[in-house]
C-alpha positions as CSV (number, residue, x, y, z in Angstrom):
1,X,6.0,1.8,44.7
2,X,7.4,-0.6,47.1
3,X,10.6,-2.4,47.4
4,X,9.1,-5.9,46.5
5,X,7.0,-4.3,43.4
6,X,9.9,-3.2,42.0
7,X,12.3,-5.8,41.3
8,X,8.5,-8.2,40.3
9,X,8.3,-5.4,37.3
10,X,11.9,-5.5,36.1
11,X,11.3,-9.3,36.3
12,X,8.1,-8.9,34.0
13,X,9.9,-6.6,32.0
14,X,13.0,-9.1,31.7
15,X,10.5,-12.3,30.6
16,X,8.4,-9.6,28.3
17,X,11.5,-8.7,26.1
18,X,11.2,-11.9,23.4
19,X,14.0,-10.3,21.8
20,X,16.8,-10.7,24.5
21,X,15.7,-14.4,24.9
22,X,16.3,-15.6,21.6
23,X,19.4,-12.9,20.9
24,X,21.8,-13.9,23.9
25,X,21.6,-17.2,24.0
26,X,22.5,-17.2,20.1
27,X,24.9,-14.6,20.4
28,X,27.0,-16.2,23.1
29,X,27.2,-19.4,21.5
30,X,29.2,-17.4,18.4
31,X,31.3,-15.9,21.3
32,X,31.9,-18.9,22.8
33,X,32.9,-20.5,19.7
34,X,35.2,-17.6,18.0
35,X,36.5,-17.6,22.2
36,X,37.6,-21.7,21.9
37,X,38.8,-21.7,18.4
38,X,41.2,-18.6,19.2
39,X,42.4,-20.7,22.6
40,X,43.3,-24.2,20.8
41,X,43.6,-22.7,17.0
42,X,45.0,-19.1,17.2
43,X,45.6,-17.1,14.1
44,X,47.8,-16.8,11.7
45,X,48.9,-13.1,12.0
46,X,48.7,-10.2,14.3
47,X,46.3,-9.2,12.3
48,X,44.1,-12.1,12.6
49,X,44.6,-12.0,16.3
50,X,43.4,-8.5,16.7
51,X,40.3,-8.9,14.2
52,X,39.0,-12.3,16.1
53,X,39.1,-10.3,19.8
54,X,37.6,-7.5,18.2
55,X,34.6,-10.1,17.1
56,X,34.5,-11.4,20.3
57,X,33.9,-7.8,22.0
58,X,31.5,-6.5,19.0
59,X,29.6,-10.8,20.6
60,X,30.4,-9.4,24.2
61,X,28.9,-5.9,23.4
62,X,25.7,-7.3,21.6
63,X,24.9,-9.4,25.0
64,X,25.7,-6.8,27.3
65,X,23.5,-4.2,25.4
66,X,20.4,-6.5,25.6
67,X,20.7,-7.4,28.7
68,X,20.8,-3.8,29.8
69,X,17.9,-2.5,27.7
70,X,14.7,-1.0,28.9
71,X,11.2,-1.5,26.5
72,X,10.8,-0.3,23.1
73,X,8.7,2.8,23.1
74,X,7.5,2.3,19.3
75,X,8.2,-1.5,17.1
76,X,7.7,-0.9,13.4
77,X,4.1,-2.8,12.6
78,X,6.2,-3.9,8.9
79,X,6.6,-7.5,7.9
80,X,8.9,-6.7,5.4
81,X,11.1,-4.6,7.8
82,X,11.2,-7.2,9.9
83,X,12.4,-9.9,7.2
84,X,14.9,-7.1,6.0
85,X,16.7,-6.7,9.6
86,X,16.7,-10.8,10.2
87,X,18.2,-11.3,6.6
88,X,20.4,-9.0,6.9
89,X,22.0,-10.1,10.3
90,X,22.5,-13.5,9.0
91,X,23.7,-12.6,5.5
92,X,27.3,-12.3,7.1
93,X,27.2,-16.3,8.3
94,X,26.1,-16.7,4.8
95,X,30.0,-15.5,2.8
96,X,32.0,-19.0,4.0
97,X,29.6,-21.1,2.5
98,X,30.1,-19.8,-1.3
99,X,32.6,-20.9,-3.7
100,X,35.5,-19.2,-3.9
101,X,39.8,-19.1,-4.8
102,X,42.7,-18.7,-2.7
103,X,43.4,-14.9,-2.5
104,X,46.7,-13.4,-3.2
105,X,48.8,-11.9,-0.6
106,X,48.1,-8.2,-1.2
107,X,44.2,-9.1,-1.6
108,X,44.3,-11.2,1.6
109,X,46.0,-8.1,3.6
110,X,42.8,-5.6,2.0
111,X,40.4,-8.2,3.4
112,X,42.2,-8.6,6.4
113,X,42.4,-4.4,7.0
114,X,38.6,-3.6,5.9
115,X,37.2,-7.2,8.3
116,X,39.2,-5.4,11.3
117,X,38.5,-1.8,10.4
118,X,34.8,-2.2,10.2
119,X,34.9,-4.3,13.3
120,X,36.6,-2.0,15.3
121,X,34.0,0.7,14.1
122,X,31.2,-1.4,14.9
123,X,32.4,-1.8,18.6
124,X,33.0,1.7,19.0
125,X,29.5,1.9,17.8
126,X,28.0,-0.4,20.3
127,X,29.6,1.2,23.1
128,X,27.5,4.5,22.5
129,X,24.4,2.4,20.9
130,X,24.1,1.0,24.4
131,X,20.6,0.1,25.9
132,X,18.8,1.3,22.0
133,X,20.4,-1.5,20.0
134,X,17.5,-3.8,18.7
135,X,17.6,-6.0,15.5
136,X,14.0,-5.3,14.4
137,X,13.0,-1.4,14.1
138,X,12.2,-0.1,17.4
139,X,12.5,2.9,19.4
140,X,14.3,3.6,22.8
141,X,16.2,6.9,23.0
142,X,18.1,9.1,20.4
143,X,22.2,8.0,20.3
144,X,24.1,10.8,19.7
145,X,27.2,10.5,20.9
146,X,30.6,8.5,19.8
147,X,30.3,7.7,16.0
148,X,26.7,8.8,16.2
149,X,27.6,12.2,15.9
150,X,29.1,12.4,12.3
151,X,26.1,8.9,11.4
152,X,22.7,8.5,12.1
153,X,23.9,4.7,11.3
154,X,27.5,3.5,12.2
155,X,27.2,0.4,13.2
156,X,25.6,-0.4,9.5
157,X,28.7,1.4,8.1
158,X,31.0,-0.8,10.0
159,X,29.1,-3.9,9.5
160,X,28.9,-3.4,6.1
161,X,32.9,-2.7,5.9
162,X,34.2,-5.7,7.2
163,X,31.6,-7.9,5.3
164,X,33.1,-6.0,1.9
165,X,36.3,-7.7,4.0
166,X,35.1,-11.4,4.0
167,X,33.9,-11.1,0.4
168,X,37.1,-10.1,-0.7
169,X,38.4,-12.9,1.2
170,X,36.1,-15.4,-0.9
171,X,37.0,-13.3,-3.7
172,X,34.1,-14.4,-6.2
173,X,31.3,-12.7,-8.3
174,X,28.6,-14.5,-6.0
175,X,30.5,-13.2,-2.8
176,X,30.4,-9.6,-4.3
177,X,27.0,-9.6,-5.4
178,X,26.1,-11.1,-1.8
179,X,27.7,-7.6,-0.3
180,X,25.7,-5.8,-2.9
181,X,22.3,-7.5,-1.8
182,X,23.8,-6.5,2.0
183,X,24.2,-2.7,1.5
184,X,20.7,-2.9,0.0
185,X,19.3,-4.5,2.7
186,X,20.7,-2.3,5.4
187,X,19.9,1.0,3.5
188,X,16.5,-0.2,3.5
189,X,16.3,-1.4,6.9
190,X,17.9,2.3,8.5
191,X,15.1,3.9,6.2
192,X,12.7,1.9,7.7
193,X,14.1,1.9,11.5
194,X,13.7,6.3,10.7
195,X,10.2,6.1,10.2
196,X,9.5,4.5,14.1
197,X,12.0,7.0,15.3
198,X,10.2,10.0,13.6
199,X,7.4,8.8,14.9
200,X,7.9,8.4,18.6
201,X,10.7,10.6,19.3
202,X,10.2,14.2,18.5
203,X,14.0,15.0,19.3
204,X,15.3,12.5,16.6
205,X,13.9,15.1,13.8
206,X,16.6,17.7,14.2
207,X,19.4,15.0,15.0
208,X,18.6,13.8,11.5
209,X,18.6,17.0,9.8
210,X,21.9,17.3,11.0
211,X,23.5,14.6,10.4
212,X,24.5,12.1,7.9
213,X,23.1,9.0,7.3
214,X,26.3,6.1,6.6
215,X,29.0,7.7,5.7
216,X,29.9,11.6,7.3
217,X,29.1,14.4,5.0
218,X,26.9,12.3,2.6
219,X,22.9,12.7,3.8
């Protein structure tokens, strides 16, 4: 291959990836905005501090890893795995829009905890995810490294955590139930994201034999 037909396929490859076009630009628009509201607002704790940077890197992480991703070797063919990975990515935006009360101090400091926990297990996630993160169920490589060694799933674990942290932070029935429809969601969307992985790589059958699926120890 020559020097000038290589960087014309990367290009190709670059323009071919619908995914990356619509996902960045999104994505660094939320960084962006959780980036100017920390300059001019702040937050009202360490806490809070800590928990907004750690959303901007899990923003900063999401962009870096589709930018840096190669083609899918396998995309599910499902509609309805397809609906189930979009809903559930923008379930999260969907917690400050429900009604909700004031919380207390000790329930504020619980949301506060599980919001940056799951956060900081989601980044940690990302960093070993790397080029294989897609929203919609594809196949790239088998991650196996980092958190991926005790989870077939971490970064649903960790997303999934610090949602249980906004709802808590609405503190209602509707934002509970909300969570509920969430972990339903992402079960079904890991279940369905295994089938494409089965399928194209041979390697990911005895990584999921051995390992749990959400939470360690639990298969």
């Amino acid at each position: 291959m020559s020097e000038r037909a290589a960087p014309n396929r990367q290009g190709r490859a670059l323009l071919a990836d619908r995914g990356r076009l619509v996902v960045v630009p999104l994505v660094a628009l939320l960084l962006l905005s959780d980036l100017w509201r920390l300059a001019y607002h702040g937050a009202s704790s360490v806490l809070g501090w800590l928990t907004t940077l750690l959303i901007c890197s899990f923003y900063a992480l999401i962009v870096w890893c589709y930018l840096r991703r190669g083609p899918a070797v396998a995309t599910s063919q499902s509609v309805t795995a397809h609906a189930a990975a979009l809903i559930a990515t923008l379930v999260p935006f969907v917690f400050p829009l429900l009604p909700g009360k004031l919380p207390g101090i000790s329930q504020q400091l619980a949301a506060d905890t599980l919001l940056a926990a799951g956060t900081a297990w989601a980044v940690w996630s990302l960093v070993f995810l790397g080029r294989n993160l897609s929203i919609l169920a594809q196949a790239r490589g088998v991650a196996n490294r980092g958190p991926y060694r005790w989870v077939r799933h971490p970064l649903y674990t960790g997303e999934l955590v610090s949602a249980l942290g906004v709802a808590l932070t609405v503190g209602s029935a509707a934002a509970m139930a909300v969570w509920l429809a969430l972990c339903g969601l992402q079960i079904y969307r890991a279940a369905r994201e295994e089938q494409v992985l089965l399928r194209a790589l041979p390697e990911y059958r005895d990584y999921r034999r051995r390992t749990a699926a959400l939470l360690p120890g639990i298969f």
